[in-house]
KOLLUMDREN-559060 format. One record per atom (N, C-alpha, C): residue number from 1; chain; atom name; x, y negated, z negated. Coordinates in Angstrom, 3 decimals, padded with zeros to 6 digits. Layout:
N
num_chaine_atome_c1_c2_c3
NUM_A_CA_X_Y_Z
...
END
This chain:
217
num_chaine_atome_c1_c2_c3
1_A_N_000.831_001.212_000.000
1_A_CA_000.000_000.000_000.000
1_A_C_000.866_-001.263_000.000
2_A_N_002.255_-001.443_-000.684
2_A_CA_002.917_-002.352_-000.996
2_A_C_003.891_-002.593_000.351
3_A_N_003.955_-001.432_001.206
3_A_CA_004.682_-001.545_002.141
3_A_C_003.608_-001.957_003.709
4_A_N_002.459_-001.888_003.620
4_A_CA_001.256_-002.549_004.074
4_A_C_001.035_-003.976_003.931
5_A_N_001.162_-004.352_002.803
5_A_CA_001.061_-005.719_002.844
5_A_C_001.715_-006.664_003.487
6_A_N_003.304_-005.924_002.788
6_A_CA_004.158_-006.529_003.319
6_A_C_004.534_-007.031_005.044
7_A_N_004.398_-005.647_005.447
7_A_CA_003.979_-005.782_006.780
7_A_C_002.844_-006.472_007.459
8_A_N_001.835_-006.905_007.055
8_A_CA_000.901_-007.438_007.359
8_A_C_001.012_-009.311_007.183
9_A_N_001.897_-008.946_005.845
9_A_CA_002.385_-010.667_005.725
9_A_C_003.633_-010.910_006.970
10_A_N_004.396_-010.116_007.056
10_A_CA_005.674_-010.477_008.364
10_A_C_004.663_-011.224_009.586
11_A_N_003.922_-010.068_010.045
11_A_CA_003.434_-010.234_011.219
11_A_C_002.300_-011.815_010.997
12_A_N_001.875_-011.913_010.087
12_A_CA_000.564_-012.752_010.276
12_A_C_001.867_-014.639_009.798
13_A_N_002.881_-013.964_009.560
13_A_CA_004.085_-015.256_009.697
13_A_C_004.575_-015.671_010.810
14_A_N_004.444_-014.248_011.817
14_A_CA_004.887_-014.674_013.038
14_A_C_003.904_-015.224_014.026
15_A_N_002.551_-015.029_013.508
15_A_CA_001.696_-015.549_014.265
15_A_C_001.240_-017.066_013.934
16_A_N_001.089_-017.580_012.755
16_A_CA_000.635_-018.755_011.931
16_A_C_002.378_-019.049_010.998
17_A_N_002.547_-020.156_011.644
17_A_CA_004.012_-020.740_010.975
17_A_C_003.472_-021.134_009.349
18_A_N_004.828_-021.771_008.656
18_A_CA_004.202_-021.326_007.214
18_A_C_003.578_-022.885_007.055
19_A_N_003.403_-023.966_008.104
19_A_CA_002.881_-025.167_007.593
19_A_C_001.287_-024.829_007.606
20_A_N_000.817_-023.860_008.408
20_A_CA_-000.697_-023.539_008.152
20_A_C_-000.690_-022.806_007.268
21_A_N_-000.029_-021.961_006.337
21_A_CA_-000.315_-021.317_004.891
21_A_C_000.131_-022.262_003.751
22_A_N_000.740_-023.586_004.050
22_A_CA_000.605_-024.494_002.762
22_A_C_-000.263_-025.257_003.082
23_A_N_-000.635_-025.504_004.307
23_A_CA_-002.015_-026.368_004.138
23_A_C_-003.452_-025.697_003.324
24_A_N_-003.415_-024.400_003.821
24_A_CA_-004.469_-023.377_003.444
24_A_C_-004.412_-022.875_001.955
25_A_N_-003.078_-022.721_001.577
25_A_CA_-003.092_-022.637_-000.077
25_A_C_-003.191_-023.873_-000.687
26_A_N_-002.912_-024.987_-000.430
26_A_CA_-003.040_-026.218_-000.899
26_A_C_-004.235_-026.463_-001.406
27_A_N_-005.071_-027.014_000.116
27_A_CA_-006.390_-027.406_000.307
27_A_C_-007.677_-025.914_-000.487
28_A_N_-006.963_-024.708_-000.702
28_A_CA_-008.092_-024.063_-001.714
28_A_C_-007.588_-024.062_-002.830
29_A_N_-006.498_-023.998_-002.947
29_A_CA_-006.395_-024.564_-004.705
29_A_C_-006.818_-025.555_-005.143
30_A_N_-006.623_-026.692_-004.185
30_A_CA_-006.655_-028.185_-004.813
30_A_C_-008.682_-027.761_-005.210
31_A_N_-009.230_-027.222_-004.355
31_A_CA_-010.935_-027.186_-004.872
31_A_C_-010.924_-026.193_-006.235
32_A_N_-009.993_-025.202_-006.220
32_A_CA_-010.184_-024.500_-006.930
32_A_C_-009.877_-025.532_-008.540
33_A_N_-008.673_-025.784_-008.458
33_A_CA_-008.368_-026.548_-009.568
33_A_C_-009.403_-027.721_-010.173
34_A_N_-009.904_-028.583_-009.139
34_A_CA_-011.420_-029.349_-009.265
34_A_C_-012.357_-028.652_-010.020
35_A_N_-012.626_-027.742_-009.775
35_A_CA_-013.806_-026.435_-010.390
35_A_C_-013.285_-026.041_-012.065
36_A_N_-012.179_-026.489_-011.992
36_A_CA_-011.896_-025.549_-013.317
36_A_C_-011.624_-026.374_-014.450
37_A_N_-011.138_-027.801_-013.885
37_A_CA_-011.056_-029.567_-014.400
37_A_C_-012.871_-029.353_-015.269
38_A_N_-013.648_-029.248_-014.268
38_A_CA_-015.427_-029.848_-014.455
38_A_C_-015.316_-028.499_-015.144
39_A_N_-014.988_-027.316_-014.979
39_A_CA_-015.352_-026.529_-016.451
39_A_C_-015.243_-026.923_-017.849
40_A_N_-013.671_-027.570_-017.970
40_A_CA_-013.444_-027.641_-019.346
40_A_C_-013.915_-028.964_-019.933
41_A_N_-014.071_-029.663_-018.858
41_A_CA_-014.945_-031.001_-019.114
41_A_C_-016.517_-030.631_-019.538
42_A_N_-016.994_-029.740_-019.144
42_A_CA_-018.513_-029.031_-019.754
42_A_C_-018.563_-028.502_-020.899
43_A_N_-017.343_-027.824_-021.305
43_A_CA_-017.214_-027.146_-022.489
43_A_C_-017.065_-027.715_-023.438
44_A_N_-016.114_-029.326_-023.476
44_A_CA_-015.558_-030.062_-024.184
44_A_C_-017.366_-030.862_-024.464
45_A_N_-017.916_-030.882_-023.586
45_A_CA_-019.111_-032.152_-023.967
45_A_C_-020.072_-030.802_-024.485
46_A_N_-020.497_-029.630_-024.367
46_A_CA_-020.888_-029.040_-025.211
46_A_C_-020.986_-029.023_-026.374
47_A_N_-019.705_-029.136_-027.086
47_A_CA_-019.330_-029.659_-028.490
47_A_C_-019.113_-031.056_-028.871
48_A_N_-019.295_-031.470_-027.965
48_A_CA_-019.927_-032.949_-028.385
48_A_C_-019.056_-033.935_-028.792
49_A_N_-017.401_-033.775_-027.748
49_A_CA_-016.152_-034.340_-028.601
49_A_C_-016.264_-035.905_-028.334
50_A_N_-017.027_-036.270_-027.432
50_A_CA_-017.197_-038.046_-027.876
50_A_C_-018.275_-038.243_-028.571
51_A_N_-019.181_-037.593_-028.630
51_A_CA_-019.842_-038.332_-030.040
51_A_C_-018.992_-038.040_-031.201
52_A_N_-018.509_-036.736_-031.714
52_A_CA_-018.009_-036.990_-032.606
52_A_C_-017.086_-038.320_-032.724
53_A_N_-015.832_-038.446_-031.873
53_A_CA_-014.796_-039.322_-031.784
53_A_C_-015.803_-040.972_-031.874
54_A_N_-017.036_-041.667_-030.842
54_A_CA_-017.495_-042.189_-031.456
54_A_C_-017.988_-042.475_-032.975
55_A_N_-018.609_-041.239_-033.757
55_A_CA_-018.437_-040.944_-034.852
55_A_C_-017.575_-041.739_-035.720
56_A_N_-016.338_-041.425_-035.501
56_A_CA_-015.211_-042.199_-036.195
56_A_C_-014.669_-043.126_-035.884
57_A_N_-015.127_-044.340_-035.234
57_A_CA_-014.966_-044.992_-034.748
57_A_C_-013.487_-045.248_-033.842
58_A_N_-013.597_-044.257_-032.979
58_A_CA_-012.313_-044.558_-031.857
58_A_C_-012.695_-045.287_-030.031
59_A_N_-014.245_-045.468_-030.534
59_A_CA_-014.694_-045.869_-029.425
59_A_C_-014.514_-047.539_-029.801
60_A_N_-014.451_-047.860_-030.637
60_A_CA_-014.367_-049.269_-031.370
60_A_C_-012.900_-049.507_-030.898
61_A_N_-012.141_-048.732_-031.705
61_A_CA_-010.693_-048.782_-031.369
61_A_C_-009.871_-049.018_-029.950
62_A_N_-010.646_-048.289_-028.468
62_A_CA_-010.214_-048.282_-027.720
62_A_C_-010.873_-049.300_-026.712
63_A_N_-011.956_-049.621_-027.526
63_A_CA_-012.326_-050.659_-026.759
63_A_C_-011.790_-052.099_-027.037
64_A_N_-010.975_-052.250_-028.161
64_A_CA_-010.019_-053.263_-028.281
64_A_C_-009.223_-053.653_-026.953
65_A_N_-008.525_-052.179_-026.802
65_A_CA_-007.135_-052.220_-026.104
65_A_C_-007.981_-052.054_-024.716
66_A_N_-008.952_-052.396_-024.357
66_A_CA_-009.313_-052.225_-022.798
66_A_C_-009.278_-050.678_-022.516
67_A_N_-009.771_-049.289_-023.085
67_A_CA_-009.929_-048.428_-022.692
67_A_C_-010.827_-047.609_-022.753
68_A_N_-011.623_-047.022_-022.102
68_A_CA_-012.976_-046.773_-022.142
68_A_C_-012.774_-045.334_-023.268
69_A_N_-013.859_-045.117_-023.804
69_A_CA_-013.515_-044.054_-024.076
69_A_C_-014.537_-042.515_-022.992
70_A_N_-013.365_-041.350_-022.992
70_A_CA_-014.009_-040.460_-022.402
70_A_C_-013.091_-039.529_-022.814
71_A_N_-012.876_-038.958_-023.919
71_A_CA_-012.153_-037.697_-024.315
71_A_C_-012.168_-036.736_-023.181
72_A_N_-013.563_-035.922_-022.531
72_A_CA_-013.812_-034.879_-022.255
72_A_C_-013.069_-034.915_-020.983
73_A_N_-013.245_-036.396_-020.157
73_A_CA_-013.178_-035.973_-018.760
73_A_C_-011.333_-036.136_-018.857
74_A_N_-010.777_-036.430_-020.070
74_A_CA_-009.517_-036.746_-019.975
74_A_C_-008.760_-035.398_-020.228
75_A_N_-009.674_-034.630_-021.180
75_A_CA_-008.656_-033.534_-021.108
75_A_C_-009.153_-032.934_-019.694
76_A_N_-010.152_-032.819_-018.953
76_A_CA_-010.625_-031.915_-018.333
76_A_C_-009.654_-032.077_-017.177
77_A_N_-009.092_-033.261_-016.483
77_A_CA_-007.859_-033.417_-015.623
77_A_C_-006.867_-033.370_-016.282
78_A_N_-006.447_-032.894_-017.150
78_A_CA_-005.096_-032.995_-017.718
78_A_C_-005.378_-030.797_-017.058
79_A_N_-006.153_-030.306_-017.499
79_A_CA_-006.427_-029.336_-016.654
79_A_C_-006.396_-029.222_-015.326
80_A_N_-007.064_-030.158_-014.787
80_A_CA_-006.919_-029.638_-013.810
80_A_C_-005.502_-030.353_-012.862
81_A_N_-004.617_-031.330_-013.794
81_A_CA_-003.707_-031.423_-013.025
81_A_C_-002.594_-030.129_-013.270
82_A_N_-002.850_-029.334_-014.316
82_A_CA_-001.875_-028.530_-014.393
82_A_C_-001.958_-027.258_-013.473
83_A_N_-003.833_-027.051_-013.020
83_A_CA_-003.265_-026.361_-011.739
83_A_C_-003.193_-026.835_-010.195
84_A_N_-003.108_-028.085_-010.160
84_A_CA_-002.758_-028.716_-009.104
84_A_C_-000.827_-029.014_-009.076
85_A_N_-001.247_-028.777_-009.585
85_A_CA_000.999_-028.627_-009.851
85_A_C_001.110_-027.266_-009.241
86_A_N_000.181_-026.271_-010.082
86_A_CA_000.600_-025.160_-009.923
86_A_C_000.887_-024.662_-007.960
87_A_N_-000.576_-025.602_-008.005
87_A_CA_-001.241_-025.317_-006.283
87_A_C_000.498_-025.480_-005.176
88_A_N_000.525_-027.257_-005.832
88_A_CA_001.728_-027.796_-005.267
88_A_C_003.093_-027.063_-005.337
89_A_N_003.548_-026.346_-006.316
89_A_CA_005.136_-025.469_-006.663
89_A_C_004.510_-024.503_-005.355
90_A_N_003.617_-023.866_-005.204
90_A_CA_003.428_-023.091_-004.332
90_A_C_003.408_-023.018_-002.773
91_A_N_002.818_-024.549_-002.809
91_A_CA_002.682_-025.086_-001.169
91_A_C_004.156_-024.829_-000.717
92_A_N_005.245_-025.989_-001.907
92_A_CA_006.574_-026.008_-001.557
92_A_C_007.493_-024.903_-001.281
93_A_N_007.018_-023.829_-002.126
93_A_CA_007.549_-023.036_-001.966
93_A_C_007.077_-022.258_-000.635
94_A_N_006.007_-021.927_-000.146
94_A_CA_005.858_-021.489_001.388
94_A_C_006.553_-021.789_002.785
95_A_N_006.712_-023.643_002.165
95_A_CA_007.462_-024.475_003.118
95_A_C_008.676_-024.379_002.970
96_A_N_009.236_-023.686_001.931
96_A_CA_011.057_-023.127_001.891
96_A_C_011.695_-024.844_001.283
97_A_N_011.044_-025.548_000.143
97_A_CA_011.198_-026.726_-000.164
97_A_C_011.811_-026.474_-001.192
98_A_N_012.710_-025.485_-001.580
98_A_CA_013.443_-024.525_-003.423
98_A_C_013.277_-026.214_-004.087
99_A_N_013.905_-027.358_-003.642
99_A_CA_014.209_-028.225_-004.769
99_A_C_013.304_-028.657_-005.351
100_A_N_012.034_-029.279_-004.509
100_A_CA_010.776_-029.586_-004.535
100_A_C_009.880_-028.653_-006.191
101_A_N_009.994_-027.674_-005.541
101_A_CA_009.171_-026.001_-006.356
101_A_C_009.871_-025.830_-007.231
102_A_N_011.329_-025.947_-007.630
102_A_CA_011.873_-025.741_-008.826
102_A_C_011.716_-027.120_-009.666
103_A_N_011.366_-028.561_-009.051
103_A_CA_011.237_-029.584_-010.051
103_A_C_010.117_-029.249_-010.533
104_A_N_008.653_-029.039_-009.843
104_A_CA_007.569_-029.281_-010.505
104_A_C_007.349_-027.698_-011.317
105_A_N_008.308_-026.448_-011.321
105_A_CA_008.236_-025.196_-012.149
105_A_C_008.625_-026.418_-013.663
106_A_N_010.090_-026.722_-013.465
106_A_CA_010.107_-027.766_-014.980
106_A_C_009.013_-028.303_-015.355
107_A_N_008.142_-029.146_-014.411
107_A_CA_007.247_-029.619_-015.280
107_A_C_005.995_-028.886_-015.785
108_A_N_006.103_-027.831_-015.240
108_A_CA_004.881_-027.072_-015.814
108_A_C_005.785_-026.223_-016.659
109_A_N_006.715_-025.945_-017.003
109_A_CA_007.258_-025.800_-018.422
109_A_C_006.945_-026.445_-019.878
110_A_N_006.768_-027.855_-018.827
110_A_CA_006.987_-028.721_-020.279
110_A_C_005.657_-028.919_-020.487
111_A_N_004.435_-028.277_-019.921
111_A_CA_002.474_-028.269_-019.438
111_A_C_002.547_-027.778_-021.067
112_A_N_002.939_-026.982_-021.554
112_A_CA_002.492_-026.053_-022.439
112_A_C_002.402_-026.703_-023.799
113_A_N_003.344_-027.671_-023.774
113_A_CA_003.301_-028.622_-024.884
113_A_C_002.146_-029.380_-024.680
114_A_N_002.236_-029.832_-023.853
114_A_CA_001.167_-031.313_-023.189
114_A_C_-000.216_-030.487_-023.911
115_A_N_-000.564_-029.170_-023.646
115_A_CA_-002.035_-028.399_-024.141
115_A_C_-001.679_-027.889_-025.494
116_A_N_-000.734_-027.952_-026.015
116_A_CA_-000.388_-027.997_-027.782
116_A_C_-000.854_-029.282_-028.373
117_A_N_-000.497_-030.152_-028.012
117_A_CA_-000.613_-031.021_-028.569
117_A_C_-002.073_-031.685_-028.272
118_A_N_-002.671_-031.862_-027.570
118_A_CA_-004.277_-032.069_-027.139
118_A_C_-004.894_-031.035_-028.059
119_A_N_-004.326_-029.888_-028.206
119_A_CA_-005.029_-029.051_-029.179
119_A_C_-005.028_-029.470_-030.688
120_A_N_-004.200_-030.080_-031.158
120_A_CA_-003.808_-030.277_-032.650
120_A_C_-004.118_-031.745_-032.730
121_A_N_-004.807_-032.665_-031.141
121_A_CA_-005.554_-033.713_-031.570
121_A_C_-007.172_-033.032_-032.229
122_A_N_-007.734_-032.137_-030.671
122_A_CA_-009.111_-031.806_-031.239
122_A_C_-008.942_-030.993_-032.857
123_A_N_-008.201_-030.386_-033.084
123_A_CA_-008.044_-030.046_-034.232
123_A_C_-008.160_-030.860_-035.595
124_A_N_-007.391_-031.621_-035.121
124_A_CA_-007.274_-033.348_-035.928
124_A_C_-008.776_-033.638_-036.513
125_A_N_-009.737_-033.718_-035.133
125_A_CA_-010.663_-034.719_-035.186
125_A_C_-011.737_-033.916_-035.696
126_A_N_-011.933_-032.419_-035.186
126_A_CA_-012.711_-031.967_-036.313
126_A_C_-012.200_-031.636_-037.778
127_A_N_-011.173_-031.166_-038.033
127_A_CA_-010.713_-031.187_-039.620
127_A_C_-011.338_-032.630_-040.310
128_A_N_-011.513_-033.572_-039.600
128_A_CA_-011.691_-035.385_-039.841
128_A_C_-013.197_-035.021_-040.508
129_A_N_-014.260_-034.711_-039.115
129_A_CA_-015.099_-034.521_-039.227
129_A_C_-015.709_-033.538_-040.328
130_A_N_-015.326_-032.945_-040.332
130_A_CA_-015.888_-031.721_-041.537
130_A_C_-015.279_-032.255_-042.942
131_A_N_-014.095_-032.805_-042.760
131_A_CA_-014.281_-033.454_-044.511
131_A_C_-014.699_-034.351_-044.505
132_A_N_-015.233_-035.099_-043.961
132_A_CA_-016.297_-036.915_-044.324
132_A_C_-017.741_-035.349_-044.619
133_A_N_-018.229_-034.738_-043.687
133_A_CA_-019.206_-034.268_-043.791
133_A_C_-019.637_-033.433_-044.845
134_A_N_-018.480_-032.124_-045.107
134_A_CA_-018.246_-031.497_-046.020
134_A_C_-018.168_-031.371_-047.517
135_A_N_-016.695_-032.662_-047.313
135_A_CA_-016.033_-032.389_-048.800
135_A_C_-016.225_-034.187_-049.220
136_A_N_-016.538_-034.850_-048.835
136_A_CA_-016.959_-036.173_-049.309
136_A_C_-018.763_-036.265_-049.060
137_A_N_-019.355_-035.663_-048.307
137_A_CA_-020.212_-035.841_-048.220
137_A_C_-020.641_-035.172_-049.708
138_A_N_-020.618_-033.630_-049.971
138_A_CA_-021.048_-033.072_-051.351
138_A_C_-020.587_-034.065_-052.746
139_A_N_-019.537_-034.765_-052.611
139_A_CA_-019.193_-035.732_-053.810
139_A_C_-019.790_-036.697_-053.831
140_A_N_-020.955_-037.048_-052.705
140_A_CA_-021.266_-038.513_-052.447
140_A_C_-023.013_-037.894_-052.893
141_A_N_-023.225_-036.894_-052.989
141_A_CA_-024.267_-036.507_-052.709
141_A_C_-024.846_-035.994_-054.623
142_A_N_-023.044_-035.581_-055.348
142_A_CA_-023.397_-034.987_-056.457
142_A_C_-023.309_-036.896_-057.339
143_A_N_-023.009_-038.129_-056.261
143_A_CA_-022.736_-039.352_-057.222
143_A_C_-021.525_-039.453_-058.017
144_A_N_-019.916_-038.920_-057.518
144_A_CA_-018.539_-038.771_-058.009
144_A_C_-018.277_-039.794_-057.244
145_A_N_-017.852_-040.761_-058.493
145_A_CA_-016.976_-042.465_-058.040
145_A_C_-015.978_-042.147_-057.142
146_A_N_-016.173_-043.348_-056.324
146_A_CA_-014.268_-043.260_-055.463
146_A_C_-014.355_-041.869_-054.575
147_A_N_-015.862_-041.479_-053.647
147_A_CA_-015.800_-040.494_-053.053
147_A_C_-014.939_-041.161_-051.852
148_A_N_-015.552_-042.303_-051.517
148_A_CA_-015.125_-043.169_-049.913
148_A_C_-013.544_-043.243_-049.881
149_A_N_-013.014_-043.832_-051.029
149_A_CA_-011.739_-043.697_-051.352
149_A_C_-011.120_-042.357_-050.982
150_A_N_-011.666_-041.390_-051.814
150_A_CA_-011.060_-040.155_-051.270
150_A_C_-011.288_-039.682_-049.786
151_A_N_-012.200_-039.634_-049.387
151_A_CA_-012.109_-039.835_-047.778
151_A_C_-011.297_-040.281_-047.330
152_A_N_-010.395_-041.366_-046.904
152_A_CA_-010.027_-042.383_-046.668
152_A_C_-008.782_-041.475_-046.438
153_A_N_-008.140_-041.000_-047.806
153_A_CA_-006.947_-040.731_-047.771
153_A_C_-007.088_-039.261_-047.204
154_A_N_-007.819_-038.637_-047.067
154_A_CA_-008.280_-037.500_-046.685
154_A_C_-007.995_-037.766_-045.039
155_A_N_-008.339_-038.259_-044.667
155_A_CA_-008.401_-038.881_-042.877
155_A_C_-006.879_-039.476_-042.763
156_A_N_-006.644_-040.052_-043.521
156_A_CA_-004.959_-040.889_-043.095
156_A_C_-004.368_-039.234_-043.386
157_A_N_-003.944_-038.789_-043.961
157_A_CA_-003.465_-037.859_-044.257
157_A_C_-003.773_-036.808_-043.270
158_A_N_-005.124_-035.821_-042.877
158_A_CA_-004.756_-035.492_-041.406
158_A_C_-004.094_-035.625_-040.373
159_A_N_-004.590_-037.287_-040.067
159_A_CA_-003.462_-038.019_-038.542
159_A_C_-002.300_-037.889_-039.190
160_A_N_-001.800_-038.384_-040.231
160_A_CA_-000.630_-038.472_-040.210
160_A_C_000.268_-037.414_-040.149
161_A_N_-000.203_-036.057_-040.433
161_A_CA_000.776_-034.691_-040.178
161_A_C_000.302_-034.360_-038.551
162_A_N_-000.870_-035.059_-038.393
162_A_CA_-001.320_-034.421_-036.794
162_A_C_-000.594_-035.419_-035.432
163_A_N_-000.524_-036.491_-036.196
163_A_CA_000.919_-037.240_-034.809
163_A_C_002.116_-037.029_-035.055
164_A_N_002.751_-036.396_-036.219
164_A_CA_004.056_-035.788_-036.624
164_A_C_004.306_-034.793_-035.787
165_A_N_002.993_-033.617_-035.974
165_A_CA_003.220_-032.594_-035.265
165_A_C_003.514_-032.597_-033.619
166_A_N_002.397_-033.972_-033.437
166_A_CA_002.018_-034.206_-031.751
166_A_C_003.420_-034.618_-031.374
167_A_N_004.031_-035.355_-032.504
167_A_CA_005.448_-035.881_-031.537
167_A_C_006.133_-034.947_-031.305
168_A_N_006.750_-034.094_-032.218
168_A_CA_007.770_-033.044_-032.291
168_A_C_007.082_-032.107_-031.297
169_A_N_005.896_-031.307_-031.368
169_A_CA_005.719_-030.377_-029.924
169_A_C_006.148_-030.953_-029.531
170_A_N_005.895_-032.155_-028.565
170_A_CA_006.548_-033.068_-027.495
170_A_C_008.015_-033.255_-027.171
171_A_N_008.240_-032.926_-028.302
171_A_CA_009.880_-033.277_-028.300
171_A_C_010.532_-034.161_-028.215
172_A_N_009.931_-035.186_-028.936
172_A_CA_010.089_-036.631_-029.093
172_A_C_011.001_-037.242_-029.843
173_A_N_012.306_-037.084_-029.956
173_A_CA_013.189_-037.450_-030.925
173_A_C_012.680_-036.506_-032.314
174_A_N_013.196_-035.549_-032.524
174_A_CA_012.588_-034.554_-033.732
174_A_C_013.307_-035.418_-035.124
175_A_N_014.546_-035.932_-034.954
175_A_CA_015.234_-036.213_-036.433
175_A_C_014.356_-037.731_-036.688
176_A_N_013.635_-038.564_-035.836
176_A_CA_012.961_-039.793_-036.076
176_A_C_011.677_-038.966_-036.441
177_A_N_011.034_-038.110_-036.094
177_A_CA_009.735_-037.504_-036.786
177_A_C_010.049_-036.900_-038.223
178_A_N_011.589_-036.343_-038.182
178_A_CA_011.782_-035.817_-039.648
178_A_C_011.932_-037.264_-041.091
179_A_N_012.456_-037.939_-040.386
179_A_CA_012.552_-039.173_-041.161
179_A_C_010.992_-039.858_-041.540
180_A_N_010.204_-040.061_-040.347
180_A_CA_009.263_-040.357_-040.773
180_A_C_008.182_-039.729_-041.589
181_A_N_008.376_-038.120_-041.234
181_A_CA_007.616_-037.262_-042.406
181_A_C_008.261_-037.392_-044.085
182_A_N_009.790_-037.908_-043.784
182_A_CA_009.979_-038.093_-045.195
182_A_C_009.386_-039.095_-046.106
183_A_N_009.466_-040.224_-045.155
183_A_CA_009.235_-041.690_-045.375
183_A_C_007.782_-041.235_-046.447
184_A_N_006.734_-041.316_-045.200
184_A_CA_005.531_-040.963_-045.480
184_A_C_005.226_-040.050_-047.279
185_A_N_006.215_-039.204_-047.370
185_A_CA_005.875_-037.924_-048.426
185_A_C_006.557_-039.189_-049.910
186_A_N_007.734_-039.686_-049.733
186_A_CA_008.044_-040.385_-050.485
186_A_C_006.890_-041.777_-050.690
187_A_N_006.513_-041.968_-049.936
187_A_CA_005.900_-043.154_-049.964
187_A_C_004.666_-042.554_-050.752
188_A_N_004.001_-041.786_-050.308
188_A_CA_002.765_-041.364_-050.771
188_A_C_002.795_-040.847_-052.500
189_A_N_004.206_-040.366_-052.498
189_A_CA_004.933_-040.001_-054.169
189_A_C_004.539_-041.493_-055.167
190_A_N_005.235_-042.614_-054.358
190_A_CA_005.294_-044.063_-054.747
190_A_C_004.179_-044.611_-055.134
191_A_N_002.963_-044.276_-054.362
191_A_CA_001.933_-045.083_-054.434
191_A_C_001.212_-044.472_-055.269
192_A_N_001.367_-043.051_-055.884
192_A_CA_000.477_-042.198_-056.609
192_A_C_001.242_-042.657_-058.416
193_A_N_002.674_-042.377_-058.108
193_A_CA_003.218_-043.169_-059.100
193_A_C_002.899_-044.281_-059.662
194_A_N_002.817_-045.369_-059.037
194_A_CA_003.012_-046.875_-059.422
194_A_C_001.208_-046.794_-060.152
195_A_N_000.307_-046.354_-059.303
195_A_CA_-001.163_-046.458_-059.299
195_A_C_-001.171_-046.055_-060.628
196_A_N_-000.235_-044.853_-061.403
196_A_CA_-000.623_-044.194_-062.789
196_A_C_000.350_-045.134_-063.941
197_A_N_001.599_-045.838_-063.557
197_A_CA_001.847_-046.562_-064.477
197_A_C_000.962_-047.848_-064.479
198_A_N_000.440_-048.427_-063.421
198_A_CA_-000.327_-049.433_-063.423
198_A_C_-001.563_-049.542_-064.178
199_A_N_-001.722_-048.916_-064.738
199_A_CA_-003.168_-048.598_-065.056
199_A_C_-003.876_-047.605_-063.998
200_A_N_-003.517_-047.290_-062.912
200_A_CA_-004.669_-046.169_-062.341
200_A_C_-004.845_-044.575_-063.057
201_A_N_-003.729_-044.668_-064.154
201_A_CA_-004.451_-043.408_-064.779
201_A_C_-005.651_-043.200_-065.450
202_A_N_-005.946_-044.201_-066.079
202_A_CA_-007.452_-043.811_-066.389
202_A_C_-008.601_-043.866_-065.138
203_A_N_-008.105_-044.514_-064.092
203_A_CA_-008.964_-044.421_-062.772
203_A_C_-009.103_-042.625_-062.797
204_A_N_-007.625_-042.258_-062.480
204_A_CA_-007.590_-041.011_-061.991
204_A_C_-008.271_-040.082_-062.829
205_A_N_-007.946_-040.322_-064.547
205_A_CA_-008.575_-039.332_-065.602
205_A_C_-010.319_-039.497_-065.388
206_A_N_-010.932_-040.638_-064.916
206_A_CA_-012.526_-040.638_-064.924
206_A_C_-012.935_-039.703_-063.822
207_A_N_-012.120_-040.000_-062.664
207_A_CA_-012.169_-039.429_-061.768
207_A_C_-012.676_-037.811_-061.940
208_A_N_-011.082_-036.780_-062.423
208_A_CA_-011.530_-035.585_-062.950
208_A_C_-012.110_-035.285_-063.219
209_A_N_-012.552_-036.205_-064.771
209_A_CA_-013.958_-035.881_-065.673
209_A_C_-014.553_-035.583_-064.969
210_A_N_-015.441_-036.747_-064.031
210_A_CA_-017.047_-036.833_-063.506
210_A_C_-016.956_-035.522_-062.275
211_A_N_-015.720_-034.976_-061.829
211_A_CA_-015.898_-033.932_-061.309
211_A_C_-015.967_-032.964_-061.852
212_A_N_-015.599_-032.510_-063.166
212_A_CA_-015.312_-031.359_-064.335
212_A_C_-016.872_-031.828_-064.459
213_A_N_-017.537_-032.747_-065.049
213_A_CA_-018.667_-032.362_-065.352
213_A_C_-019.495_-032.114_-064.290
214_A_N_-019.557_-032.537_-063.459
214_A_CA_-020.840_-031.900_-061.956
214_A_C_-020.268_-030.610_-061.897
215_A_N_-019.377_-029.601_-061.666
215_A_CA_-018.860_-028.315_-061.587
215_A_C_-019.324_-027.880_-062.780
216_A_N_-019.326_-028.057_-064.140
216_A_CA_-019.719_-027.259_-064.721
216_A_C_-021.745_-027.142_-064.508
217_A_N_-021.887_-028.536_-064.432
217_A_CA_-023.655_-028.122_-064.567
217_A_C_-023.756_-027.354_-062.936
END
């Protein structure tokens, strides 16, 4: 069978040069890849990732900086440019283009991060979501002071290990992400410190209480 094909590919090379088999793999990938973009763009609005992200106000945020918001359709071409690369390493390679097909193989090396890190945003944004909903919502609900507060730091504290992480997949200067994860851990030491010599320890001790007592009743 393998020696069939093969033969069948010689001959159908000698009949159709290889600029009509990169036009022809091109032009059906490039639809194919379209098709598979509007999949994950369906899947993504299934779950509802701009309302949530409206939700938290990033539609506010980006409409500062002049940018619309559209999570879904953004990851959904970040898909489908990765198999339009793919389409393209392939065209080049039919056309005997090695330099061409070996640059864009690198960049779909480096694809795998690019969908790590989009992952450990949506990750981000529901972990966000489920503790405002979850774990501040039940404290807000049993009447425990300083629930919003705890939120607050609850949400900074997500992003902030979730763009640590996003940089380093990326590979973004790793010893400036290690510094800044230090910064951050010390800093956060500082502010918990100073808050309990300042007087925020009895903040913090009421705090406990009124949760020790709703847990026990």
């Amino acid at each position: 069978m393998e020696k069939f094909f093969k033969y069948l590919w010689e001959n159908l090379s000698d009949i159709y040069p290889p600029i009509f088999w990169a036009i022809l793999v091109f032009l059906v990938g490039y639809f194919i890849s379209r098709w598979i973009g509007l999949l994950a763009s369906r899947g993504l609005k299934r779950i509802k990732l701009n309302q949530i992200l409206r939700a938290m106000g990033w539609e506010e945020a980006m409409a500062k900086a002049e940018i619309k918001l559209d999570a879904e359709k953004f990851f959904g071409k970040i898909v489908k440019w990765f198999f339009i690369i793919l389409v393209l390493m392939l065209t080049f390679e039919i056309l005997g283009l090695k330099q061409f097909s070996g640059f864009l193989e690198k960049v779909l090396g480096y694809y795998p991060n690019i969908f790590i890190a989009c992952l450990l945003f949506l990750v981000a944004v529901f972990l966000t979501n489920f503790s405002k909903k979850i774990l501040i919502g039940t404290l807000e609900r049993e009447k425990i002071t300083y629930s919003g507060l705890l939120g607050k730091w609850v949400s900074l504290g997500i992003w902030t290990i979730t763009i640590l992480a996003i940089l380093y997949q990326l590979r973004i200067v790793p010893e400036i992400i290690l510094t800044v994860l230090i910064g951050f851990v010390i800093a956060f030491a500082l502010t918990i410190g100073i808050s309990f010599g300042l007087g925020g320890k009895d903040l913090a001790a009421k705090f406990l209480k009124e949760f020790e007592e709703k847990i026990k009743k």
